[in-house]
PyMOL commands that place a pseudoatom at each C-alpha (Angstrom):
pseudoatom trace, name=CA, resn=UNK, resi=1, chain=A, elem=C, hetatm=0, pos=[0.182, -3.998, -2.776]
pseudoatom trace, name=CA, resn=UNK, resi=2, chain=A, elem=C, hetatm=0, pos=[-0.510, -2.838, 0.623]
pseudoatom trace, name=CA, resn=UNK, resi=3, chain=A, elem=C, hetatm=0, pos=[-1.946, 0.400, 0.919]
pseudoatom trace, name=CA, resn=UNK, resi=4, chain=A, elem=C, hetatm=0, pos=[-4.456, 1.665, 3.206]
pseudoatom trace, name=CA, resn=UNK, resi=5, chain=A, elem=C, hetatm=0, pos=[-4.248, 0.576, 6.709]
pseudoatom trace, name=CA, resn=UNK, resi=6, chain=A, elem=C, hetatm=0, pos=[-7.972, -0.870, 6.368]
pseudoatom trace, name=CA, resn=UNK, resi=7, chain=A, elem=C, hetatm=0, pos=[-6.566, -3.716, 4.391]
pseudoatom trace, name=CA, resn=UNK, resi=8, chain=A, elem=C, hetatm=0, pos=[-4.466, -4.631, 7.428]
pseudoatom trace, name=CA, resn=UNK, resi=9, chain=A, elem=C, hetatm=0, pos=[-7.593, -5.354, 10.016]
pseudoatom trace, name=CA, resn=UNK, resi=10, chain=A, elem=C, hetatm=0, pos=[-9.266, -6.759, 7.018]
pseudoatom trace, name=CA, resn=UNK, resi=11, chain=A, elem=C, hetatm=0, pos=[-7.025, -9.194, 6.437]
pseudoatom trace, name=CA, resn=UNK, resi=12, chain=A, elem=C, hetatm=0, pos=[-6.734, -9.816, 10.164]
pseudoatom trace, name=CA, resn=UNK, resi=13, chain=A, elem=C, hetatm=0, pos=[-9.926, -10.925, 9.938]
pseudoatom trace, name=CA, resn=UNK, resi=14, chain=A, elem=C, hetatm=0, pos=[-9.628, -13.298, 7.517]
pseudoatom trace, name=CA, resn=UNK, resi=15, chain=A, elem=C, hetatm=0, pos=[-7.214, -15.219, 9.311]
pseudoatom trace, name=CA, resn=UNK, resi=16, chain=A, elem=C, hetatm=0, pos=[-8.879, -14.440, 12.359]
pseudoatom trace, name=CA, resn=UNK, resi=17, chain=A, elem=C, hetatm=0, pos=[-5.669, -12.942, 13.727]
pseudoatom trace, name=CA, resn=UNK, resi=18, chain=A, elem=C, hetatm=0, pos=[-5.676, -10.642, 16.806]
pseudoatom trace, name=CA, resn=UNK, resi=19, chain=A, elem=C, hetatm=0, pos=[-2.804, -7.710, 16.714]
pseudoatom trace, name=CA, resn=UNK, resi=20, chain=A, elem=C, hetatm=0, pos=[-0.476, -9.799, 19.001]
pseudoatom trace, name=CA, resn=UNK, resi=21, chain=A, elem=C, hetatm=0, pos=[-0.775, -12.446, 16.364]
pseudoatom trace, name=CA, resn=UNK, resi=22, chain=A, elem=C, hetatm=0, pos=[0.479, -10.163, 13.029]
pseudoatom trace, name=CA, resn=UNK, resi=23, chain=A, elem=C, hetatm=0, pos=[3.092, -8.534, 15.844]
pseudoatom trace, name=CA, resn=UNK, resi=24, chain=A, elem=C, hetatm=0, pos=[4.641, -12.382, 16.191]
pseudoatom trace, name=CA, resn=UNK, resi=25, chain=A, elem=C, hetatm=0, pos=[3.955, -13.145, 12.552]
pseudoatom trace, name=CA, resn=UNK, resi=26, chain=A, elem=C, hetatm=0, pos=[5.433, -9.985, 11.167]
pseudoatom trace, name=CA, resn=UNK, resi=27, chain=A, elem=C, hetatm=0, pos=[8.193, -9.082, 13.556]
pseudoatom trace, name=CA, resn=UNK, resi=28, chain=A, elem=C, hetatm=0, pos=[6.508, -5.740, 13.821]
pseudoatom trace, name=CA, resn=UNK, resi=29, chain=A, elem=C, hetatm=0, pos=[6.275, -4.315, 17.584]
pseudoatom trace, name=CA, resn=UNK, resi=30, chain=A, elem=C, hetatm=0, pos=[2.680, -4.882, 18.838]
pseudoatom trace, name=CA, resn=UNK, resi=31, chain=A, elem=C, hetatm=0, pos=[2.215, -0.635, 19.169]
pseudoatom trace, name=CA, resn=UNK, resi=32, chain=A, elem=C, hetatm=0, pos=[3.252, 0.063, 16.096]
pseudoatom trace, name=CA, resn=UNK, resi=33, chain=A, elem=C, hetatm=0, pos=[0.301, -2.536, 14.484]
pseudoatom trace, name=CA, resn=UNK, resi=34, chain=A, elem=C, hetatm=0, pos=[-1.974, -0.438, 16.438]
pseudoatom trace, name=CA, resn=UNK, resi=35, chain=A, elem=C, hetatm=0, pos=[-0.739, 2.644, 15.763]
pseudoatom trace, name=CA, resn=UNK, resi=36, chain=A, elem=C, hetatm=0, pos=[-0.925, 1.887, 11.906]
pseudoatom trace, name=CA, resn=UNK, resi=37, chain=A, elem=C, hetatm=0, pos=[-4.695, 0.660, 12.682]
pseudoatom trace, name=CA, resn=UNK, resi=38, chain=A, elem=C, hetatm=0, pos=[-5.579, 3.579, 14.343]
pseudoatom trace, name=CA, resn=UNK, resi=39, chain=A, elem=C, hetatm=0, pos=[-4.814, 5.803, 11.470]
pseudoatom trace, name=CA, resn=UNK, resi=40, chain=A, elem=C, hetatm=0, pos=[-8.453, 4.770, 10.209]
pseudoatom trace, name=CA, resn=UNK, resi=41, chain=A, elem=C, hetatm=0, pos=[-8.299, 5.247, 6.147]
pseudoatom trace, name=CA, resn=UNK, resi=42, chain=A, elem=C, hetatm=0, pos=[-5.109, 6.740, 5.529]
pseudoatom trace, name=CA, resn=UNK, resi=43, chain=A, elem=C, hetatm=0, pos=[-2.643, 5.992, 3.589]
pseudoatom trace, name=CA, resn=UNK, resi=44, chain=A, elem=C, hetatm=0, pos=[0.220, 4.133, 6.106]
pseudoatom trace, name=CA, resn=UNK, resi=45, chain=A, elem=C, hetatm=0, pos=[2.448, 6.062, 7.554]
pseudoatom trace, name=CA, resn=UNK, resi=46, chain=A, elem=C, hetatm=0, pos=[4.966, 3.731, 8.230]
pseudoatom trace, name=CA, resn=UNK, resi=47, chain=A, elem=C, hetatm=0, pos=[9.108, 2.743, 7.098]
pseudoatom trace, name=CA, resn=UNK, resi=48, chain=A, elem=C, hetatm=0, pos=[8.808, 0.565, 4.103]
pseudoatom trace, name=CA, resn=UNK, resi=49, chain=A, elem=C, hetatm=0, pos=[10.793, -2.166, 5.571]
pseudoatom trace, name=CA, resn=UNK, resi=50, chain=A, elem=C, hetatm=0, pos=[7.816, -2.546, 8.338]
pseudoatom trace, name=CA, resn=UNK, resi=51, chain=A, elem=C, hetatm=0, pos=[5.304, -2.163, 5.723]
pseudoatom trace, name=CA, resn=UNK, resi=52, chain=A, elem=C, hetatm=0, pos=[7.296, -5.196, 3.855]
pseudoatom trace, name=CA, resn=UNK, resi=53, chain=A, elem=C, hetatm=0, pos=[7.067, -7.465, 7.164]
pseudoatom trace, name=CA, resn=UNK, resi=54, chain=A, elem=C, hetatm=0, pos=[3.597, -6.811, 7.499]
pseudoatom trace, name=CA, resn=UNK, resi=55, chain=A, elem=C, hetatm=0, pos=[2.777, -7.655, 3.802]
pseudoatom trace, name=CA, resn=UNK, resi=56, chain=A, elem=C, hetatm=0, pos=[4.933, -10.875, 3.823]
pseudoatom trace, name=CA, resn=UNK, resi=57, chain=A, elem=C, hetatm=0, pos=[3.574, -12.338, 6.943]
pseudoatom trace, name=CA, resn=UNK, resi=58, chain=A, elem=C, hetatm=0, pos=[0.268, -11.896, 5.379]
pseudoatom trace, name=CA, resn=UNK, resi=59, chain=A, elem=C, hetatm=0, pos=[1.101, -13.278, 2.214]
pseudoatom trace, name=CA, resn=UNK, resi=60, chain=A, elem=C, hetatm=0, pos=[3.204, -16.276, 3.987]
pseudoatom trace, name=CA, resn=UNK, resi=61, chain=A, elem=C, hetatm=0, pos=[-0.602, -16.666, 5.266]
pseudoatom trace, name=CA, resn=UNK, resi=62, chain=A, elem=C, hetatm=0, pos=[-2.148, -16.426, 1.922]
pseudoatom trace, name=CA, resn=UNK, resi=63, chain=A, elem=C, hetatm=0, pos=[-3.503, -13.095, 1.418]
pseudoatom trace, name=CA, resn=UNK, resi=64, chain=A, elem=C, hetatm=0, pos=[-3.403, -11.564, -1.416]
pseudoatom trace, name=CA, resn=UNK, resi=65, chain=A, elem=C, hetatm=0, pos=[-3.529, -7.609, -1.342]
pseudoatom trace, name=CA, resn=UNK, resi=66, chain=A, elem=C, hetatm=0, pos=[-5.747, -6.320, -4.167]
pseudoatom trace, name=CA, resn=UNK, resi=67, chain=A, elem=C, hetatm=0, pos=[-4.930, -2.279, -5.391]
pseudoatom trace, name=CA, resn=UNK, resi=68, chain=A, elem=C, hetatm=0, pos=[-7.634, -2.270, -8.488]
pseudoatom trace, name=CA, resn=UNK, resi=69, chain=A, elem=C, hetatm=0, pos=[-10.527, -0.923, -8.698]
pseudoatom trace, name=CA, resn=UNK, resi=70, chain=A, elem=C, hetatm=0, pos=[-10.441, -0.529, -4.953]
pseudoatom trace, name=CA, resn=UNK, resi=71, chain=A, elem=C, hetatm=0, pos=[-8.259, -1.390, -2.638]
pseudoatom trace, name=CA, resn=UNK, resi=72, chain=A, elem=C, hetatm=0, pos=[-9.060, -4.996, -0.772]
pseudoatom trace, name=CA, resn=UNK, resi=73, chain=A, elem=C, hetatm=0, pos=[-7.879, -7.893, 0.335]
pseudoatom trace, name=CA, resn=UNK, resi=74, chain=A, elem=C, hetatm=0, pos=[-8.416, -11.946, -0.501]
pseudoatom trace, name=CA, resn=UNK, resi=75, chain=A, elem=C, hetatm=0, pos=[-7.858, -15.052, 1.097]
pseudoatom trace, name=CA, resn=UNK, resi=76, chain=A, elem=C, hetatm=0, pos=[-5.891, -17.199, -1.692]
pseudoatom trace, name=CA, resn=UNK, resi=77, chain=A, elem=C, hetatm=0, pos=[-8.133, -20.295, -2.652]
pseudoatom trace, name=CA, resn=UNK, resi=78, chain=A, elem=C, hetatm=0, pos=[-7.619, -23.216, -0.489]
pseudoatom trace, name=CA, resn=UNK, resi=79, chain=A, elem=C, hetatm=0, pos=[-8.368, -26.502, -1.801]
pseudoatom trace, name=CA, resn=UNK, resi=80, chain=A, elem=C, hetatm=0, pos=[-12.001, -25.808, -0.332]
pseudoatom trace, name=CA, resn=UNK, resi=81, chain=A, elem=C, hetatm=0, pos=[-12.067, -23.387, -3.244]
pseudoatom trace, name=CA, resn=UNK, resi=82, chain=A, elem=C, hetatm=0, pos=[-12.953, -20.963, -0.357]
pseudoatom trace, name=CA, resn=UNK, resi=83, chain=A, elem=C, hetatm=0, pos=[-12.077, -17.671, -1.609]
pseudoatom trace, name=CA, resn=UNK, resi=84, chain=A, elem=C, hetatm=0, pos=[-13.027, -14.920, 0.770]
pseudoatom trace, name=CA, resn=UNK, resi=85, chain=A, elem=C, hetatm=0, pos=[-13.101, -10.964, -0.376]
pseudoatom trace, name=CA, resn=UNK, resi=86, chain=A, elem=C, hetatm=0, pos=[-13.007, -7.869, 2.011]
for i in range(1, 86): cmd.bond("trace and resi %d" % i, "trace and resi %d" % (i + 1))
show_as sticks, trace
zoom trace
């Protein structure tokens, strides 16, 4: 479950994505990843069919979006067993 836009640069980070990178990955226009980003802790404000794209291309990537207790993201385990929380 996506739902804060702090989960998006978070999980940026864990695939060490740039914004350009999710725009490609997601089919998302590059300004409207940074407009979501700059929206700091809000909820998104965003259609849900471009909240959708954004989710899937992360999870095509293997993030999983985490909603409880707090709101997070993961990094699936890899066959490392490298499992990586913000």
């Amino acid at each position: 479950m996506l739902v804060i836009t702090r989960q998006i640069k978070a999980a940026r980070s864990l695939l060490g994505w740039e914004q350009h990178q999710l725009a490609l990955q997601s089919g998302v226009a590059i300004s409207t990843i940074r407009r979501l980003e700059g929206l700091k802790d809000a909820p998104i404000a965003a259609h849900f069919d471009t909240i959708n794209k954004i989710r899937c291309a992360f999870e095509r990537a293997g993030i999983e979006f985490l909603g409880h207790p707090a709101p997070g993201v993961r990094l699936k385990t890899t066959s490392m067993g490298d499992d990586r929380i913000l």
